[in-house]
Biopython code that builds the backbone (N, CA, C, O; Angstrom):
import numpy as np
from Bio.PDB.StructureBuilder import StructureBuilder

atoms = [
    (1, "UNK", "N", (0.403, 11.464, -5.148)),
    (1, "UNK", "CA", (-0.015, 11.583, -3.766)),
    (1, "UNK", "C", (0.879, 10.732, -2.867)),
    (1, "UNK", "O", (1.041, 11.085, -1.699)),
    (2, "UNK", "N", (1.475, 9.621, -3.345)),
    (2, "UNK", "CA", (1.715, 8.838, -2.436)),
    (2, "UNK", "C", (3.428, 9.391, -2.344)),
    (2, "UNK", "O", (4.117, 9.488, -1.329)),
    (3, "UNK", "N", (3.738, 9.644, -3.517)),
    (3, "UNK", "CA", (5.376, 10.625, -3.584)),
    (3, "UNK", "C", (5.443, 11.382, -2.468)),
    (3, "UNK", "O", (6.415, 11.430, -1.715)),
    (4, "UNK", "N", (4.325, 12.034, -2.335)),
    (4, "UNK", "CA", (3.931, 13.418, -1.507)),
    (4, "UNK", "C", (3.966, 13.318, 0.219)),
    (4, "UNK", "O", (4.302, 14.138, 1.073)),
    (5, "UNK", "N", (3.440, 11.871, 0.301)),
    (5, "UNK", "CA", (3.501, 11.359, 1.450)),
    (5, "UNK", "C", (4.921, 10.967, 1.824)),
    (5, "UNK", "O", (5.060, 11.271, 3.009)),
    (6, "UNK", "N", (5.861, 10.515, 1.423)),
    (6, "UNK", "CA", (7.176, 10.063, 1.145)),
    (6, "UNK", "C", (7.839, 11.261, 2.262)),
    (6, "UNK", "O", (8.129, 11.191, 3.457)),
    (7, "UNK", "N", (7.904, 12.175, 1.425)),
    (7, "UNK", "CA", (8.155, 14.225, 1.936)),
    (7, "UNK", "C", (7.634, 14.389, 3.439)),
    (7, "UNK", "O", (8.281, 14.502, 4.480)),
    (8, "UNK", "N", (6.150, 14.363, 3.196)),
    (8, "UNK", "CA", (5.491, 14.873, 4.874)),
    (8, "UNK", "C", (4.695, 13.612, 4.780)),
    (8, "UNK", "O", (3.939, 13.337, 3.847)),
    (9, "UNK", "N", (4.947, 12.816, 5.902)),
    (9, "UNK", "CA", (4.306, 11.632, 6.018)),
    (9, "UNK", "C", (2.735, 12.005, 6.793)),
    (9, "UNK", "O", (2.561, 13.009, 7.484)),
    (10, "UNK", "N", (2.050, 11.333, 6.606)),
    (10, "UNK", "CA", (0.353, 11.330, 7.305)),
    (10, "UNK", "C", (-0.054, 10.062, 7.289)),
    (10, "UNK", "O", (-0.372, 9.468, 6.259)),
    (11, "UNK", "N", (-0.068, 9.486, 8.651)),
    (11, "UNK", "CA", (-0.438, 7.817, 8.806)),
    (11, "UNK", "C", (-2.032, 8.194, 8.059)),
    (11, "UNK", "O", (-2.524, 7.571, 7.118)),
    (12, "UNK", "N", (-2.620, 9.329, 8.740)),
    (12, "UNK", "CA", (-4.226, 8.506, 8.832)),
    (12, "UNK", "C", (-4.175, 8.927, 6.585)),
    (12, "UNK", "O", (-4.384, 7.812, 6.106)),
    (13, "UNK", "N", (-4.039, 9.732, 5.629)),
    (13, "UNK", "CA", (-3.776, 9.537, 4.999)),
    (13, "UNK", "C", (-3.265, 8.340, 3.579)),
    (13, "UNK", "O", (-3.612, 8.072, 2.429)),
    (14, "UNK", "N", (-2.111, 7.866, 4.729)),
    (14, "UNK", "CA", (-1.489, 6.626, 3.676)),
    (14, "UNK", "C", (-3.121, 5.446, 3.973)),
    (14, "UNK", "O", (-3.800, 4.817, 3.162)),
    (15, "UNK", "N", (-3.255, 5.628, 5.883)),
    (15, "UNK", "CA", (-4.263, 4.204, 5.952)),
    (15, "UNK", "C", (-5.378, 4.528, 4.703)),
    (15, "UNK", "O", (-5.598, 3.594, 3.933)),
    (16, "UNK", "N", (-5.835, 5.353, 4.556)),
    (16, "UNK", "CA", (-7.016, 5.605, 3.186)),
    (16, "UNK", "C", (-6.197, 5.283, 1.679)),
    (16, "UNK", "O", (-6.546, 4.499, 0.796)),
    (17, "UNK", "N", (-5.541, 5.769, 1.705)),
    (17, "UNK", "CA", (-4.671, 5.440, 0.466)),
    (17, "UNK", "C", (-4.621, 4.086, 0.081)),
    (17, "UNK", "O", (-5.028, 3.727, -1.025)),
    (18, "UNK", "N", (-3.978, 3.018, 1.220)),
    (18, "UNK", "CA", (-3.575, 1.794, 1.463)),
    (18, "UNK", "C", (-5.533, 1.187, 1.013)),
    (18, "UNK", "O", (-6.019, 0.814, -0.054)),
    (19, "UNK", "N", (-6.006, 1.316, 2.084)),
    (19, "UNK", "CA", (-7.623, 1.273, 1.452)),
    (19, "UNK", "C", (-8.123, 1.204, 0.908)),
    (19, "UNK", "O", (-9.034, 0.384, 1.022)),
    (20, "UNK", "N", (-7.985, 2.095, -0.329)),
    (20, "UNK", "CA", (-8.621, 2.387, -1.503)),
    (20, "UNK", "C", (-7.714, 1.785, -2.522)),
    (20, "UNK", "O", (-8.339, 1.619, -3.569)),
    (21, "UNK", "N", (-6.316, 1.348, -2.615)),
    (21, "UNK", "CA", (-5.646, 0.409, -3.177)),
    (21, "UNK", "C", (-6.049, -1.027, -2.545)),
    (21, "UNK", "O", (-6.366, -1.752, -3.488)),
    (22, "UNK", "N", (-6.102, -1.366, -1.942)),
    (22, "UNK", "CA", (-7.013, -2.995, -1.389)),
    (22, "UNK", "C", (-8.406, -3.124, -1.841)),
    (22, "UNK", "O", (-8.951, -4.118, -2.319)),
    (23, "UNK", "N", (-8.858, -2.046, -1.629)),
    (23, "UNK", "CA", (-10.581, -2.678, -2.158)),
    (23, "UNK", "C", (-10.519, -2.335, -4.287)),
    (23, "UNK", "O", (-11.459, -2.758, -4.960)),
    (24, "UNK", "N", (-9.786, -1.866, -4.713)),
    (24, "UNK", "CA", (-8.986, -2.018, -6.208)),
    (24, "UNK", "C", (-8.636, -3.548, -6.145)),
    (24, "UNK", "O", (-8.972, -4.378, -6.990)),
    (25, "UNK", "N", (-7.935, -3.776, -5.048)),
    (25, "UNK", "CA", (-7.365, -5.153, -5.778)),
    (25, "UNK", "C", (-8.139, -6.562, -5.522)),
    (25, "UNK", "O", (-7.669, -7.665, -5.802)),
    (26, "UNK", "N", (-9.328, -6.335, -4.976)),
    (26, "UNK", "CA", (-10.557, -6.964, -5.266)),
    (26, "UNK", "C", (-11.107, -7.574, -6.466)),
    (26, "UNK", "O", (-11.666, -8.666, -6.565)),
    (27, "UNK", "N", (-10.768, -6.360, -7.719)),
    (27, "UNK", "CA", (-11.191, -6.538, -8.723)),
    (27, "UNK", "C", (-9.932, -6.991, -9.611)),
    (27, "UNK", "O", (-8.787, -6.539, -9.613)),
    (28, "UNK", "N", (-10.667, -8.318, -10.575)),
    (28, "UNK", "CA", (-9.526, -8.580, -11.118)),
    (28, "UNK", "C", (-8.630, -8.009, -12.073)),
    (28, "UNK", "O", (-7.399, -7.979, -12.071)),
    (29, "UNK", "N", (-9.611, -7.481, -13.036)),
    (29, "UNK", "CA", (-9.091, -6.027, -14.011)),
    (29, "UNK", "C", (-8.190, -5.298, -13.250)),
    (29, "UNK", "O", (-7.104, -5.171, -13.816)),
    (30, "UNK", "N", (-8.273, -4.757, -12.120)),
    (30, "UNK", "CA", (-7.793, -3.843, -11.267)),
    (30, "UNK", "C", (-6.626, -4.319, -10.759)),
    (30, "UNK", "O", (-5.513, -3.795, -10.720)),
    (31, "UNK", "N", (-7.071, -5.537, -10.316)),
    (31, "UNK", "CA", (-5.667, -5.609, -9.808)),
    (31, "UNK", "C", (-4.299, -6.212, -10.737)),
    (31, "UNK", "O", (-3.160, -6.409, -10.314)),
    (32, "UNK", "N", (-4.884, -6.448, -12.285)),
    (32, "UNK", "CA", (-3.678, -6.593, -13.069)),
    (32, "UNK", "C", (-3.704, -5.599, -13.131)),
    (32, "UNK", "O", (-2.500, -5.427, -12.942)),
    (33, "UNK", "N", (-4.129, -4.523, -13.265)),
    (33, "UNK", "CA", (-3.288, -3.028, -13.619)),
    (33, "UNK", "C", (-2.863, -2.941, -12.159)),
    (33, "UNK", "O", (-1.659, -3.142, -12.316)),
    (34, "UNK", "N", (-2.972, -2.828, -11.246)),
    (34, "UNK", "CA", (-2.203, -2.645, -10.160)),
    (34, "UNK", "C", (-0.376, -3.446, -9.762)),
    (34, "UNK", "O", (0.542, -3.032, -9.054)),
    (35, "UNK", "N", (-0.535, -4.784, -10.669)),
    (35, "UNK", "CA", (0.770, -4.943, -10.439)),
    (35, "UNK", "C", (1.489, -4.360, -11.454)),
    (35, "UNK", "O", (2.375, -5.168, -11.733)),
    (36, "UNK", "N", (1.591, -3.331, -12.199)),
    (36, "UNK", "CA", (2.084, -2.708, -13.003)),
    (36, "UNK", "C", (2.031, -1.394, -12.588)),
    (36, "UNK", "O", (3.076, -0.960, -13.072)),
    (37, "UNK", "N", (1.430, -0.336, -11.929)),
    (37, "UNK", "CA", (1.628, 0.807, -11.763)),
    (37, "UNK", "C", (1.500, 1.159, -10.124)),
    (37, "UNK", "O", (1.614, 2.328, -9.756)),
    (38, "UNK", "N", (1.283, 0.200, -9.274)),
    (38, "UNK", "CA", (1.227, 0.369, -7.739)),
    (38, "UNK", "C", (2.399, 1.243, -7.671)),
    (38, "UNK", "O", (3.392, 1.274, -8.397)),
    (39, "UNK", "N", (2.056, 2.004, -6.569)),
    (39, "UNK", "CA", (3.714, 3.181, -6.454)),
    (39, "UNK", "C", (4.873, 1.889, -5.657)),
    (39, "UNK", "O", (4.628, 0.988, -4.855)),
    (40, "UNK", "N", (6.107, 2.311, -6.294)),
    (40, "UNK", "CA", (7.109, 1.207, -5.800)),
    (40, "UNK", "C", (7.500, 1.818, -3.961)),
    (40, "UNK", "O", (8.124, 1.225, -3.081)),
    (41, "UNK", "N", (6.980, 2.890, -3.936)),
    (41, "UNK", "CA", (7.123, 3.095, -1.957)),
    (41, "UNK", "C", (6.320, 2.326, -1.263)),
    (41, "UNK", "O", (6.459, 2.160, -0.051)),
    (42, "UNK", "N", (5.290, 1.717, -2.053)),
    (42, "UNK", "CA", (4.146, 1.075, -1.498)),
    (42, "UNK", "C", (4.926, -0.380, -1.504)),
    (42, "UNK", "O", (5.269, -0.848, -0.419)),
    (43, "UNK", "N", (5.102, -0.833, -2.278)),
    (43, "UNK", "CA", (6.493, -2.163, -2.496)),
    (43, "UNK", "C", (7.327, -1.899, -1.395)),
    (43, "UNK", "O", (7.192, -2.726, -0.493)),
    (44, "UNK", "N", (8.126, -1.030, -1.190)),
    (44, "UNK", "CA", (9.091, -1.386, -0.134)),
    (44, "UNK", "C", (9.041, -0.775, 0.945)),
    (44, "UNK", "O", (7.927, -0.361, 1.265)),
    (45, "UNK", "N", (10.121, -0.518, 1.815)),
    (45, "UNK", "CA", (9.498, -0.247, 2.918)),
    (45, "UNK", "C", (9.620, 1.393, 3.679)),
    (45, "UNK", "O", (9.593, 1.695, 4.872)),
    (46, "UNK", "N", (9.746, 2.176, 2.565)),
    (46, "UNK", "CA", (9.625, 3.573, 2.775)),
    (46, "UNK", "C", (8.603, 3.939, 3.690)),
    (46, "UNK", "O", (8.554, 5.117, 4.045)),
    (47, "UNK", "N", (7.545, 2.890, 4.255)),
    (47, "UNK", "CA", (6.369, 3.781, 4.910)),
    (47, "UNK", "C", (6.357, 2.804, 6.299)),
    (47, "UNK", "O", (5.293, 2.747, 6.917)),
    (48, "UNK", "N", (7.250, 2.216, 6.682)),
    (48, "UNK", "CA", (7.338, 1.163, 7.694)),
    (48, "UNK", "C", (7.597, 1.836, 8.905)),
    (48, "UNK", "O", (7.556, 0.906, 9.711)),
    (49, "UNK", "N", (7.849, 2.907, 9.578)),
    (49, "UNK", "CA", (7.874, 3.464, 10.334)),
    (49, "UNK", "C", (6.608, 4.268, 10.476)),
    (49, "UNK", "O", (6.067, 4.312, 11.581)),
    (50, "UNK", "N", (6.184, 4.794, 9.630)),
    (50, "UNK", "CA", (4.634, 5.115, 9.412)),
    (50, "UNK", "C", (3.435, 4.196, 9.939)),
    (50, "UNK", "O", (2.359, 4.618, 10.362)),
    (51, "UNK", "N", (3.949, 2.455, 9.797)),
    (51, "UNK", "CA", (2.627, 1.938, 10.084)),
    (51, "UNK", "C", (3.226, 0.570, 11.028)),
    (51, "UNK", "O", (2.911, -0.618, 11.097)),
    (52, "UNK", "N", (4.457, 1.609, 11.827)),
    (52, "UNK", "CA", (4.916, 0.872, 12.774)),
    (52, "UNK", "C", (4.016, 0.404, 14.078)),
    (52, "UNK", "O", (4.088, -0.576, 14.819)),
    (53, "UNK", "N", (2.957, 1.781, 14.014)),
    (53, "UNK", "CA", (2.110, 1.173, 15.610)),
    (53, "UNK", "C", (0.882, 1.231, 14.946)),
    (53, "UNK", "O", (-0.119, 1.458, 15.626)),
    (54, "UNK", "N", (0.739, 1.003, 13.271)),
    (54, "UNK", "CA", (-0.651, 0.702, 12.976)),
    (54, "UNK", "C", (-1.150, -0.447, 12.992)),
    (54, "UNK", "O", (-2.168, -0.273, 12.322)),
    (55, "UNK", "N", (-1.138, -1.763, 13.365)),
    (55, "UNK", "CA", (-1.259, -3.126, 12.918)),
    (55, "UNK", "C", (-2.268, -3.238, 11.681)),
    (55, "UNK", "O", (-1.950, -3.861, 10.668)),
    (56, "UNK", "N", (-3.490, -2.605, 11.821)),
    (56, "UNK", "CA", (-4.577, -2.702, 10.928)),
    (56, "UNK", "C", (-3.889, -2.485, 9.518)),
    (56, "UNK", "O", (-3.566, -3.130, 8.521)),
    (57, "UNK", "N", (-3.857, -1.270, 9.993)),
    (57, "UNK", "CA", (-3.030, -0.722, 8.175)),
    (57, "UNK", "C", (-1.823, -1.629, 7.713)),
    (57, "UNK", "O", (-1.898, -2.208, 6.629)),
    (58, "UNK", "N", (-0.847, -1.742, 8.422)),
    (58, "UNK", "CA", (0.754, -2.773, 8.088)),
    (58, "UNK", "C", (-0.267, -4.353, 7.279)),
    (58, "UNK", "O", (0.051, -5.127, 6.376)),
    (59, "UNK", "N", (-1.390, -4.267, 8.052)),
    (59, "UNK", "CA", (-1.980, -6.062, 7.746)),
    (59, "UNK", "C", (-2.931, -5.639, 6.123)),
    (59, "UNK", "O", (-2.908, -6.365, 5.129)),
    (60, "UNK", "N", (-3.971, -3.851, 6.264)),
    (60, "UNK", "CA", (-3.928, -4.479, 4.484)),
    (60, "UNK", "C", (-2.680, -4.073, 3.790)),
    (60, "UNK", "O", (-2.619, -5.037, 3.027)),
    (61, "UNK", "N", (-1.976, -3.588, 3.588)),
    (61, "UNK", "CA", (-0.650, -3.517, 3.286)),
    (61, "UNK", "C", (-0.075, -4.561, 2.655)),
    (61, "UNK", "O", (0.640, -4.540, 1.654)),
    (62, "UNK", "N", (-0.466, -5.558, 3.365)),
    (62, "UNK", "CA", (0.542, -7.125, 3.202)),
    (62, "UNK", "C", (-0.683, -7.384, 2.223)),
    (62, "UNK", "O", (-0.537, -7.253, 1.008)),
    (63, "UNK", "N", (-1.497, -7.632, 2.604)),
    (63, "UNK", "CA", (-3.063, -8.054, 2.246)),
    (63, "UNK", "C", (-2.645, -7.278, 0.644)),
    (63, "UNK", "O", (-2.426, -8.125, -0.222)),
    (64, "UNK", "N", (-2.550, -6.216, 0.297)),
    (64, "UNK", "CA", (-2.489, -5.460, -0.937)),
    (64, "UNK", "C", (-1.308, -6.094, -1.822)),
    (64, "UNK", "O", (-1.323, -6.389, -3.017)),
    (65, "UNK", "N", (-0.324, -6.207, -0.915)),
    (65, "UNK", "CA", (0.444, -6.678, -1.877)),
    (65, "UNK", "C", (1.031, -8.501, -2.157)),
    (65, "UNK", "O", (1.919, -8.938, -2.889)),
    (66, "UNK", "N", (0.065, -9.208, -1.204)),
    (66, "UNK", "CA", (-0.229, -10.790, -1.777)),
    (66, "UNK", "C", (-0.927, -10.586, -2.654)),
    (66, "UNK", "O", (-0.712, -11.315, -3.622)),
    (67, "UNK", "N", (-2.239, -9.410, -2.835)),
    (67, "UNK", "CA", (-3.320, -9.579, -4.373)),
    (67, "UNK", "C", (-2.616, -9.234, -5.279)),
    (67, "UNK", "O", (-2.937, -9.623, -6.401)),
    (68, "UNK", "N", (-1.225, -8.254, -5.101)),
    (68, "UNK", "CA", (-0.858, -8.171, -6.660)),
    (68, "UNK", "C", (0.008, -9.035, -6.855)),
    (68, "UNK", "O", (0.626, -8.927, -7.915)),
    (69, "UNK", "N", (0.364, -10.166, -5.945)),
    (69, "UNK", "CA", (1.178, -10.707, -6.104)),
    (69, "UNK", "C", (3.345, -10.177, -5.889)),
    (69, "UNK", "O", (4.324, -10.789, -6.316)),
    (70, "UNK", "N", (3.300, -9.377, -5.395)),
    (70, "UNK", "CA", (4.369, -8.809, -4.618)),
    (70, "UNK", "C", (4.720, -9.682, -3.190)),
    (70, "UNK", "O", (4.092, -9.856, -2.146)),
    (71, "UNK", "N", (6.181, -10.184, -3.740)),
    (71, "UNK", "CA", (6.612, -10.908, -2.484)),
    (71, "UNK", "C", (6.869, -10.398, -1.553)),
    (71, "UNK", "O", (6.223, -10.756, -0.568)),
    (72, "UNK", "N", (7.835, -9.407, -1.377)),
    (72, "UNK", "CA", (7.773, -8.111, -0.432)),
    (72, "UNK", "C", (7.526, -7.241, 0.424)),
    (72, "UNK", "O", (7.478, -6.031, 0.206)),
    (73, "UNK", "N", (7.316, -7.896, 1.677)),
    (73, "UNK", "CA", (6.665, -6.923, 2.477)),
    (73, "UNK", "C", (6.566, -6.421, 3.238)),
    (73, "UNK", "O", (5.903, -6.960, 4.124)),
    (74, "UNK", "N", (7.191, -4.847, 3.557)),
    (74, "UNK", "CA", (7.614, -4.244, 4.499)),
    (74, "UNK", "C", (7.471, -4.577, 5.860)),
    (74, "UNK", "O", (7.965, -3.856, 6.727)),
]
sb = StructureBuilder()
sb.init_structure("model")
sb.init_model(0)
sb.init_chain("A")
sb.init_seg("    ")
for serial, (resi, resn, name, xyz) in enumerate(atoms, 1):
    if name == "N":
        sb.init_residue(resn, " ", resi, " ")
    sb.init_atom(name, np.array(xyz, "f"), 0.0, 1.0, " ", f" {name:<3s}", serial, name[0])
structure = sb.get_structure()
């Protein structure tokens, strides 16, 4: 899904996506599997123009990727 987004982008989309990967990394189980299979577009900054006039979304974003521990952030 998130490949898919890459192709034809959809802010309101990724913001649920982004979402439902943050409230995952809540959990601790979850979020060690998350620093191992998180999509790497989500790592960099393939979607930064996407959540250029989102603030909410760009902030869990960051938020998602301090829980997995990803320095990185778009």
């Amino acid at each position: 899904m998130v490949a898919a987004l890459a192709e034809q982008p959809s802010s309101r989309l990724l913001k649920h996506i982004i979402r439902c990967y943050l409230r995952l990394s809540d959990n601790p189980r979850a979020c060690d599997a998350l620093r191992s299979c998180l999509p790497d577009m989500l790592r960099d900054a393939t979607f930064s123009s996407c959540l250029r006039e989102d603030q909410t979304t760009r902030r869990w974003l960051q938020q998602l990727l301090h829980n997995v521990g990803v320095n990185r952030v778009p």
